[in-house]
C-alpha positions as CSV (number, residue, x, y, z in Angstrom):
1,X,46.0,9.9,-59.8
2,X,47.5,9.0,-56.4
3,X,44.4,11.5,-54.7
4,X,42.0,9.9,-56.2
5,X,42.9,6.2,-55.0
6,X,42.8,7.7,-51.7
7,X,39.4,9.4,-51.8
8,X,38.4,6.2,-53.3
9,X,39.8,4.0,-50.7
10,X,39.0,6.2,-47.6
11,X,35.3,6.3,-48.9
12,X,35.2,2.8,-49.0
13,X,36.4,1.7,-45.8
14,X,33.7,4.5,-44.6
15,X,31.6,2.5,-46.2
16,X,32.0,-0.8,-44.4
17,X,31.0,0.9,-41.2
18,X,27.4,1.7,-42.8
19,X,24.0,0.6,-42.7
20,X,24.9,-1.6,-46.5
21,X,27.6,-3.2,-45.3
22,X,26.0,-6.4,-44.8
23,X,25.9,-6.3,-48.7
24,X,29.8,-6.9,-48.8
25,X,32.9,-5.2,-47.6
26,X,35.5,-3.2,-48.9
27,X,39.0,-4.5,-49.4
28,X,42.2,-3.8,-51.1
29,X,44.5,-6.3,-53.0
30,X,48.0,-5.1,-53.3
31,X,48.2,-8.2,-55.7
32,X,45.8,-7.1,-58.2
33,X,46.1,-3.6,-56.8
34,X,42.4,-3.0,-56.8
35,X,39.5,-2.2,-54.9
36,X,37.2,-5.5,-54.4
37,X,34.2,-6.2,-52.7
38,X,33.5,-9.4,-50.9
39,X,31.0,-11.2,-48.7
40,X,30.6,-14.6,-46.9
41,X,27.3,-16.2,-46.8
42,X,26.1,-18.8,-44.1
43,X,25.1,-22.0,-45.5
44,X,21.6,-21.2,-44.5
45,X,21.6,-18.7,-46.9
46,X,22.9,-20.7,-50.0
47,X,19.3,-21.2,-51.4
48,X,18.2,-19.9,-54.7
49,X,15.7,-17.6,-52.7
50,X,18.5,-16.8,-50.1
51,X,21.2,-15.6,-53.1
52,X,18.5,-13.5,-55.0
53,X,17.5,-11.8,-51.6
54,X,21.3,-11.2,-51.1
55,X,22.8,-10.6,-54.8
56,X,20.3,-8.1,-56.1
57,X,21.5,-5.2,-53.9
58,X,25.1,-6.4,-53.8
59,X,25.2,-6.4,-57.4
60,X,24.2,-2.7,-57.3
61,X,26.3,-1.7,-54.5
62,X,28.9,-3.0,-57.0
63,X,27.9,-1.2,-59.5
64,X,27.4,1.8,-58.4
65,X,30.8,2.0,-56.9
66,X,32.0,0.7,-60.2
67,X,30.6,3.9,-62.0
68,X,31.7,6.2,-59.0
69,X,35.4,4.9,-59.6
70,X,35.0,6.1,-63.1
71,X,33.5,8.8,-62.4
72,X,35.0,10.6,-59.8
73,X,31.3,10.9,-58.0
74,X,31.0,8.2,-55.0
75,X,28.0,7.1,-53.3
76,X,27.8,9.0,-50.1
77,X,29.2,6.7,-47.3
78,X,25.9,5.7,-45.7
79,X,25.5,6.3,-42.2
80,X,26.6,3.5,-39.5
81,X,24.0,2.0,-37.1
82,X,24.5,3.2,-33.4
83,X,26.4,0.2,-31.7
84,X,28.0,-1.2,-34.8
85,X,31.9,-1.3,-35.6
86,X,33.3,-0.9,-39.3
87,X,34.4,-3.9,-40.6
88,X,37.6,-4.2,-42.1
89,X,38.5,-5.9,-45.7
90,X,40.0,-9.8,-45.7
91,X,41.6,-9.3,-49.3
92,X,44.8,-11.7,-49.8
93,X,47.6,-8.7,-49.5
C-alpha cells in the first residue's frame, strides 16, 4: 500500500543521515519505481582487499532492508554522527 512506500521511503532517507551510510545511500527511481541502494568508491579502494572490506556490510545492509521491505519490520534508522549532514539519493529520476 501507498503507507507503506512512505514508511519505507521516509525510513530510508533517515537512514542516509546515519552512522552506515558510508555503506551506500538510499534513492528512489521513478523509472523502475523502486527503492535502490548505491555507492561510489574511490579508485583507491578498487582492490580486492578494498571491495571485500566495503561489500561485506553493504551486502547486508542490502539485505536486511530487503527483508524489512517484505516484512513490514525496518532496521531502526541508525543514529547520525554529530556534525554530519544526510545525504541525499543520485538515482536517474
Amino acid at each position: 500500500p501507498q503507507s507503506m512506500r512512505r514508511t519505507i521511503l521516509t525510513r530510508a532517507l533517515q537512514d542516509n543521515g546515519g552512522a552506515r551510510r558510508h555503506y551506500g545511500i538510499f534513492a528512489y527511481s521513478r523509472r523502475a519505481n523502486q527503492l535502490v541502494l548505491e555507492e561510489t568508491l574511490s579508485l583507491d579502494q578498487l582492490t580486492g582487499k578494498g571491495l571485500f572490506d566495503f561489500l561485506q556490510p553493504f551486502a547486508e545492509k542490502a539485505w536486511l532492508w530487503y527483508r524489512g521491505c517484505q516484512t513490514g519490520q525496518l532496521p531502526a534508522p541508525t543514529p547520525r554522527k554529530s556534525g554530519t549532514k544526510p545525504r541525499l539519493g543520485r538515482a536517474e529520476p
